[in-house]
N, C-alpha and C positions, 0 to 999 in steps of 0.2 A: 433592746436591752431590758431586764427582768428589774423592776425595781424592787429594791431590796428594805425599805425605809421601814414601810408596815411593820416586818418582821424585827428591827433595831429599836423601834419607837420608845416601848416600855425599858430596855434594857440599856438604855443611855445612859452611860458616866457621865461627869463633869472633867473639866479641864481647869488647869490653874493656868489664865492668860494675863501673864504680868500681874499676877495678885488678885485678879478675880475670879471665881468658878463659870465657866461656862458650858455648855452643854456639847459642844467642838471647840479645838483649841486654837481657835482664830476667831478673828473679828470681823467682818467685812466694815470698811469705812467709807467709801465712794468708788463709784463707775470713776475708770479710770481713762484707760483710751480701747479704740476697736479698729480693726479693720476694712475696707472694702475690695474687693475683688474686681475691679474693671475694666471695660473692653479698651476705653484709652486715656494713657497714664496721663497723657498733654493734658488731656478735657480734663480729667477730675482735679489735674493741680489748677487748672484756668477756674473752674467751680469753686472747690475747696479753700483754695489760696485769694485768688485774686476777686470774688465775690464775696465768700465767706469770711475772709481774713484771719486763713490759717497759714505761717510762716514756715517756708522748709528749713528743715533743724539737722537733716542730713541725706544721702542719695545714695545707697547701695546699689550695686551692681552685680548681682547675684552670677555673672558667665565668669568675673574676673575672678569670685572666692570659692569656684568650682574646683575641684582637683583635678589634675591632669587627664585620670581615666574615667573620670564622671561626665557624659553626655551630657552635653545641654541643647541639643536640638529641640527640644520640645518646647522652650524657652521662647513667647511672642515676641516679650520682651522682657529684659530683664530689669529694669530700670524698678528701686522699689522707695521713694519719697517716704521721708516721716515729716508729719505734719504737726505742728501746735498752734494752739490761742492764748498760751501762758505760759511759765517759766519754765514748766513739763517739756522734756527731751521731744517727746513724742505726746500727743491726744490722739492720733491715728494715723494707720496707715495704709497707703495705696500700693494695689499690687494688680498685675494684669490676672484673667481667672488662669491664665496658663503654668501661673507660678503661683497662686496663692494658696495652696492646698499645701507649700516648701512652709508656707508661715504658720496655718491652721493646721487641719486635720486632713490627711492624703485621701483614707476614703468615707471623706464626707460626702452628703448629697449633693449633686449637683446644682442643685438651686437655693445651698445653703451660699451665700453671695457676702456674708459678714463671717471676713476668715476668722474673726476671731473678738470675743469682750470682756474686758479685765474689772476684775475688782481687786480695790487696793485694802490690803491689811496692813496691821502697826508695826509688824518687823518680821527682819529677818527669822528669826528662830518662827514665826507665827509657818510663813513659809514651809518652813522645813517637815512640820508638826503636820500642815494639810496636806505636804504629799503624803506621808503613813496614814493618814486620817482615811483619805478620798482613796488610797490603795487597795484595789478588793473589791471595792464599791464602787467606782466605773473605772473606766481604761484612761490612766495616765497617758500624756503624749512623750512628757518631754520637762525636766527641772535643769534646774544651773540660773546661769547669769546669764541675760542679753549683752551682746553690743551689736551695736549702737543702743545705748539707753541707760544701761548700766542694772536695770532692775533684775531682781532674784526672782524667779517664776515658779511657778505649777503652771503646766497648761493639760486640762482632763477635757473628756468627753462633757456632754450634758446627754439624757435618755434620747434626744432626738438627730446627736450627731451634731449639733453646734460646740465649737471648741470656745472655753471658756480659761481665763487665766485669772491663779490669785497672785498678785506680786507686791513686791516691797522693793524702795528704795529706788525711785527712778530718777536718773541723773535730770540735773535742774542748769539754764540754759543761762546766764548772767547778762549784764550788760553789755559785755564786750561781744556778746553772739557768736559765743565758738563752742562749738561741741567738742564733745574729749576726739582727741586724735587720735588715728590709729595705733602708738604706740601704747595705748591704755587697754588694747584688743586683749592684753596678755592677761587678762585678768576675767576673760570670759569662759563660763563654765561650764561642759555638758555632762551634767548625771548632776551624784551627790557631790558635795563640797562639804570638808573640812568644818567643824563651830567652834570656836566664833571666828570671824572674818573681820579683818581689819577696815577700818573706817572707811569714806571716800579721802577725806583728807590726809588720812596716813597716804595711802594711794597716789592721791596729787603729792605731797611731798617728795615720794619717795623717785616718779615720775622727773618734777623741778631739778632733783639731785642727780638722775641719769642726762640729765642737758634737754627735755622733753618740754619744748614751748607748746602752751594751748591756743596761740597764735595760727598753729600749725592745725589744727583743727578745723572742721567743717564752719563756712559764716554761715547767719542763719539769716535768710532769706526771706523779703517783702513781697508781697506782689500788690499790683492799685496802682493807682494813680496816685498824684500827690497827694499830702495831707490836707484835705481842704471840707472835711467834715468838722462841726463844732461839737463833739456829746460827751456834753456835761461839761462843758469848760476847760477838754480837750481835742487837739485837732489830728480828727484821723481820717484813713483813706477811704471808709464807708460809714456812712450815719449811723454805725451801732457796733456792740462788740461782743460778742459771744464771751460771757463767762462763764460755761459751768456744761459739763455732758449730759445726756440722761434725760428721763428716761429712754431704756432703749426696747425698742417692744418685736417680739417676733412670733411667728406663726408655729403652732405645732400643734401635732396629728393626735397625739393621748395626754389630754390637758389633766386627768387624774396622777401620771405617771410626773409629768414636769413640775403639776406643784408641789409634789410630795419630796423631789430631788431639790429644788430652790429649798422648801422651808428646812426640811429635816435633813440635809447635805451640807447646805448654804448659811443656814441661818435667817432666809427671808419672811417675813411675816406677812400674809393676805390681809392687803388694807380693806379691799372692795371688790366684790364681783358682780358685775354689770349685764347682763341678760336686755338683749337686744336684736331682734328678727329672728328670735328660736336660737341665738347663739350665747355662748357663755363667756365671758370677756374677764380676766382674772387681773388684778393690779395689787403689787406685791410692790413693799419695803425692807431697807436693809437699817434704813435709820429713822429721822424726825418727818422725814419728808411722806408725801403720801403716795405717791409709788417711783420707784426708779427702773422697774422691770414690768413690763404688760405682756403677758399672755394669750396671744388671739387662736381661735380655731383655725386649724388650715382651711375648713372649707367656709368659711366666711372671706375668704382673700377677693373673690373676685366679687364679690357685693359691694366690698367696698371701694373695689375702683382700682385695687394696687398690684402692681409689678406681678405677672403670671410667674416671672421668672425667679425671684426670690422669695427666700422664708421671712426676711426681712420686713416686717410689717413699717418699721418709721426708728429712725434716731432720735431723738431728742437734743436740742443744743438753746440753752438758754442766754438769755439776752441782756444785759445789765438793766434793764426801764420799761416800763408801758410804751412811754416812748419811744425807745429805741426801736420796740416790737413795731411801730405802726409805721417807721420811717422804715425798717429795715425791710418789711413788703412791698413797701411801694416804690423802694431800689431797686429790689430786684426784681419785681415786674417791669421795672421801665431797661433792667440790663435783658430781658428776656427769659427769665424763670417762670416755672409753669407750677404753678399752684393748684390745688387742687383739695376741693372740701372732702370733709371725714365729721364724721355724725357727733356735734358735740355730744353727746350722754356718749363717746367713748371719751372722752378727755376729762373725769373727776377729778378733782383737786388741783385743776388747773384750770383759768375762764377765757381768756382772748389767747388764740393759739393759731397760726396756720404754717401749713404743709405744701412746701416747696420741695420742688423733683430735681435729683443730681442728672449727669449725663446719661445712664443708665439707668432712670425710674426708681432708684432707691427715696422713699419720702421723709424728707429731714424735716423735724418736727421744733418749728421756733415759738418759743413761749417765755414770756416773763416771771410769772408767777407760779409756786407750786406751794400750795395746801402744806399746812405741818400740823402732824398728828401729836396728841397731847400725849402725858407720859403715863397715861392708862390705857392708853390705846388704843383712845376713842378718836375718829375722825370728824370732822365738820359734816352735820346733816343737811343733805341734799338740797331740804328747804329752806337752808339759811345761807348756801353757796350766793354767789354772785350770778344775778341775772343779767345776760347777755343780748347786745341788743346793736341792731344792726340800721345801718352804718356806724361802724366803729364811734365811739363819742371820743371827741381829743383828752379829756379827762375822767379820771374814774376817784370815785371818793375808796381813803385807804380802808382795807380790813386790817384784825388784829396783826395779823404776820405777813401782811405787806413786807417785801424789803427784810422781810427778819430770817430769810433763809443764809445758807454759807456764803461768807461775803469773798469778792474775785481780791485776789491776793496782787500787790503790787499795782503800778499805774496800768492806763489801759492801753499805752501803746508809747 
C-alpha cells in the first residue's frame, strides 16, 4: 500500500468534533478489545478465562449463522467466544486461524495472528465521519453495528495488512450477567445506517414492550476455582486482576510507512523511539499515557526470542498493583506459564513488567505501571525513570503518577 500521508500533510483541514477543531474528525480514546487467531479454542479459553480471568460474555457458532448455500467446510471450528475482564460485552476475541480472517481481513498475511485491534472513539456520528475520512486512504473492510456487542464499527486495513477497528458504543454486561439475546440481532447493521440512531435504551424498551426477557440472553461465564484470593480486600479466583488493555505492539516491515498512517491517519503521537542492536523500536500515543501502540521491525522478531509465526510482537494487559504484578507471575509460573525475558530498554514508560506466552506463543505483556506524559508533551527522562533491580523488591517507593493512570471502573469481581 502506497502511503498517501506526506502528500495530505500540509493540506489538512480541521474538523468540528463535538465543538472542538481537530485535524480528523474523530478522537481515539483507548485500545479497546483485539482478537487472536488460535490453533485451539479449549486451550485459549482454559488460558484466557481460567488463568487470566477473562469471563465468556457469549459463544457464536459461525456453521449455524451460515446460509444455506454458503460452505462451511473449511470451518476447523466454528466455535468463536467473546471474552472480558470488565463490564465491556467483549475485551477480546477467540477464533480458530481457519475462521478468523470471517472477523479480520480475508487476505491478510498469514502470520498476521491478531484478526483484529480497536480503538474506541466518543460517538456514533465520530464513527460515521472516519469511514468518509479513512475512504480513499486505505481499504475499508466493513461499517454497521456488531452483534453480539452492539458496537458501531469502521474496520480498515493498516499499510501492513493488520485490520484495525474504530468503534463506539459497545454493549455493557450488568449484574445479572446476560447479554442482549438474540431477539436484539434485529438491530445489527451491514454498510451505512441511517443518523441519528436511537438510544440503547429506546432499544431495550422497545424489546421489554415486544415480551423480549434479557434473561433469555447469554449468562456470562467464570472460570477458576473458588474465590479464595484476598486483592485488595477482595476475594477473587486468582491473586490479581487485570484492569486495563494495551499496550499492544506489533511487528512491521516499513516502520517509515506505519508511523506516518498511526500519526497522520490515526492521530497517534511518537512518545519515543528506542534504537537497540542496530534496530529502531517506535512507541506512539493516543492519549496521557506514554505509549499504547509499539512498533518493532520485523527483522528484529527472532532476536528477540518471539513467535516465528506471528506479527504480533506482545499484548499488553494491566494489572490493578505492584503487587498484584508480582503475585500474578508467581501464579502463573506455579499453574505452568512460560515467561520469557525481553530487553528492558524496550519497555519505557513502564518499570517491573513480565511476558507470559498463551497456547500459541503470543507474548502477553503484564505490567502495572505506565508513565503519563505531561501536557507539552514532554515525557519523563530516561535518567529519572525508575531503576530496576533484581530480585524483584516486595516494595517500591511511589513516583509522581503512581496509581494516577485510568482508574478500573466498578468492583473487581
Amino acid at each position: 500500500m502506497i502511503c498517501k500521508w506526506d502528500e495530505e500533510r500540509e493540506n489538512m483541514s480541521t474538523y468540528n468534533v463535538e465543538g472542538i477543531e481537530f485535524p480528523r474528525p474523530f478522537r481515539i480514546r483507548r485500545l479497546g478489545h483485539f482478537g487472536f487467531n488460535l490453533n485451539s479454542i479449549d486451550d485459549g479459553i482454559d488460558f484466557y478465562g481460567r488463568l487470566l480471568g477473562f469471563d465468556m460474555t457469549d459463544m457464536v457458532e459461525l456453521k449455524k449463522l451460515a446460509p444455506p448455500d454458503v460452505s462451511t467446510d473449511f470451518m476447523v471450528d466454528d466455535r468463536v467466544p467473546f471474552m472480558t475482564f470488565n463490564t465491556d460485552h467483549h475485551a477480546m476475541i477467540i477464533a480458530h486461524p481457519s475462521v478468523g480472517p470471517i472477523i479480520g481481513d480475508p487476505e491478510s498475511h498469514p502470520e498476521i495472528t491478531m484478526s483484529h485491534f480497536t480503538w474506541q472513539v466518543g460517538s456514533l456520528e465520530e464513527v460515521v465521519e472516519a469511514q468518509k475520512y479513512l475512504a480513499g486512504k486505505t481499504r475499508i473492510h466493513r461499517t454497521g453495528r456488531d452483534m453480539p456487542g452492539s458496537n458501531w464499527h469502521c474496520y480498515f486495513s493498516t499499510p501492513e495488512g493488520q485490520t484495525c477497528e474504530l468503534y463506539y458504543g459497545m454493549e455493557q454486561v450488568g449484574i445479572n450477567g446476560r447479554s442482549k439475546p438474540l431477539p436484539y440481532y434485529d438491530r445489527r447493521f451491514d454498510g451505512e445506517f441511517p443518523m441519528p440512531q436511537i438510544s440503547d435504551f429506546t432499544e431495550r424498551d422497545a424489546k421489554i414492550a415486544q415480551g423480549v426477557s434479557m434473561e433469555d440472553g447469554f449468562q456470562r461465564t467464570e472460570f477458576g476455582d473458588d474465590r479464595r484470593y484476598d486483592v485488595g480486600g477482595v476475594m477473587l479466583r486468582r491473586p490479581f486482576k487485570i484492569t486495563a488493555l494495551g499496550p499492544v505492539a506489533v511487528f512491521v516491515e516499513n516502520m517509515a510507512d506505519s508511523i506516518a498512517f498511526y500519526t497522520d491517519a490515526l492521530g497517534f503521537k511518537v512518545t519515543e523511539t528506542v534504537s537497540y542492536q542496530g534496530h529502531d523500536f517506535v512507541f506512539l500515543r493516543h492519549g496521557n499515557e506514554h505509549h499504547s501502540l509499539k512498533l518493532y521491525p520485523l527483522e528484529a522478531r527472532a532476536m528477540l526470542g518471539l513467535s516465528e509465526h506471528s506479527r504480533t510482537a506482545s499484548m499488553g494487559m494491566r494489572v490493578g498493583s505492584y503487587k498484584q504484578l508480582r503475585n500474578a507471575v508467581e501464579w502463573l509460573k506455579a499453574e505452568g506459564v512460560s515467561f520469557i525475558e525481553q530487553p528492558p530498554e524496550l519497555n519505557p514508560g513502564i518499570d517491573y513488567t513480565a511476558f507470559g506466552l498463551d497456547p500459541d506463543g503470543h507474548a502477553i505483556q503484564l505490567y502495572y505501571y505506565m508513565e503519563q506524559v505531561d501536557w507539552d508533551g514532554k515525557r519523563r527522562p530516561a535518567e529519572h525513570r525508575r531503576k530496576l533491580k533484581t530480585p524483584w523488591p516486595e516494595t517500591l517507593d511511589a513516583l509522581e503518577d503512581t496509581y494516577a493512570d485510568q482508574t478500573f471502573m466498578g468492583p473487581l469481581g
